[in-house]
N, C-alpha and C positions, 0 to 999 in steps of 0.2 A: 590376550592382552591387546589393548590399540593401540595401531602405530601411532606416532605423530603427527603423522598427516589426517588419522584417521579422529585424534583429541583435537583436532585444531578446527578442523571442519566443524566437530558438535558444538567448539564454542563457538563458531560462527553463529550459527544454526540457534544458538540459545541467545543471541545478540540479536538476530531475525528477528526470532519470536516476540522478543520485546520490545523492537519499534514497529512491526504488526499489532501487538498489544495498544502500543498509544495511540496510534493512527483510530481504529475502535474507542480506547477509553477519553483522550484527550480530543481531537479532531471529531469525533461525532459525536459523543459522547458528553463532553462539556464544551462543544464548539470554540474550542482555545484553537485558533490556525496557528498560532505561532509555534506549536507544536511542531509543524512541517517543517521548520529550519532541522529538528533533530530526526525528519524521516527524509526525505529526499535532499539530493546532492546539490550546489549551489547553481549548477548546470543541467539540474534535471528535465526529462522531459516525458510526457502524458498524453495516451494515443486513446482518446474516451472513444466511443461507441459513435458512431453518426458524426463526428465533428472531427475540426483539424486537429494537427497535433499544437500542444503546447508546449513554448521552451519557457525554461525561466520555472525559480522556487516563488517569487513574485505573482506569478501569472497562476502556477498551479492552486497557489490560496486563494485568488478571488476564485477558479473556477469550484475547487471544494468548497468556498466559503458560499459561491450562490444556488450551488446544487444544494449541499446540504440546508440552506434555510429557502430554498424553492419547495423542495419534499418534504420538509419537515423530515430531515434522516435522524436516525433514533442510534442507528448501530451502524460497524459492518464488520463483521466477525470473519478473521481471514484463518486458512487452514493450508497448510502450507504441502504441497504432495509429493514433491520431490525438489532439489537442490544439488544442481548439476554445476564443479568447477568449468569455467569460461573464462580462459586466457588471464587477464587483471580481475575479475569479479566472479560473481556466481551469479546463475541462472537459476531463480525461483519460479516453479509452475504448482498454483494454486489454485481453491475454490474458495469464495465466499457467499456469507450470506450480509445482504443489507436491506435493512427493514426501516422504511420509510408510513410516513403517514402525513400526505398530501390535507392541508384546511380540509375540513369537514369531511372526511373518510378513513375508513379503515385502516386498520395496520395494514400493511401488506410488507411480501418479504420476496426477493429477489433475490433469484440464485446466478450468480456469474465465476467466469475463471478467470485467470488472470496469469499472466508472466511479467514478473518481473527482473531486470536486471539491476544486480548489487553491486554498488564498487563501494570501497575505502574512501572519506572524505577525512582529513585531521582523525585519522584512527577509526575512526567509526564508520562501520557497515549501514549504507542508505542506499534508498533507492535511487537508480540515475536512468535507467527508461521503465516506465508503468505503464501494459494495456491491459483492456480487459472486456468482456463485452457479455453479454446476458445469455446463459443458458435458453437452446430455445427448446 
């Protein structure tokens, strides 16, 4: 039988999954950024590959908003690999995939990992620091 700490965890983990889910179906998917109010924290912040970091849920939709219609992003399919408690939040360490297709070229699909950290905002489990960087 699961403990309590052990049922509480899985519904974290099943609340993960589904703002992983919309980030993919909403955010790439039907390019709705507004979506990011119900993934990252009001405080959040975003350590991309090659650039600074960004603070601010503000600042993270223009940077998702210009990437995703830079690349023409189609998807990004996240897989979550472990989920380690951390003091107020959790520590998610994942892989996905995101598949882009730049004007005039092929699909192509990008493998990168990713850690994120989760806190509580108004109840709800978001992200509050996101990096990530491309499989080499």
């Amino acid at each position: 039988m699961a403990s309590p700490q052990t049922f509480a965890l899985d519904q974290i983990k099943l609340a993960m999954a589904r703002a992983n889910h919309l980030f993919n179906s909403e955010v790439f998917g039907n390019r709705n950024f507004a979506a990011l109010d119900d993934i990252y924290t009001s405080e959040a912040r975003i350590l991309p590959p090659g650039a600074t970091m960004i603070a601010g849920r503000e600042q993270i939709k223009k940077f998702w908003s210009d990437f995703i219609q830079s690349s023409n992003a189609k998807s990004a399919v996240l897989s979550s690999v472990e989920v380690i408690p951390a003091g107020d939040g959790l520590v998610e360490i994942g892989r996905a995939t995101i598949t882009i297709q730049p004007e005039a070229q092929t699909a192509a699909q990008v493998e990168v990992k990713y850690v994120v950290f989760w806190r509580q905002e108004n109840g709800q489990w978001k992200w509050d620091v996101d990096i990530w960087n491309q499989n080499g």
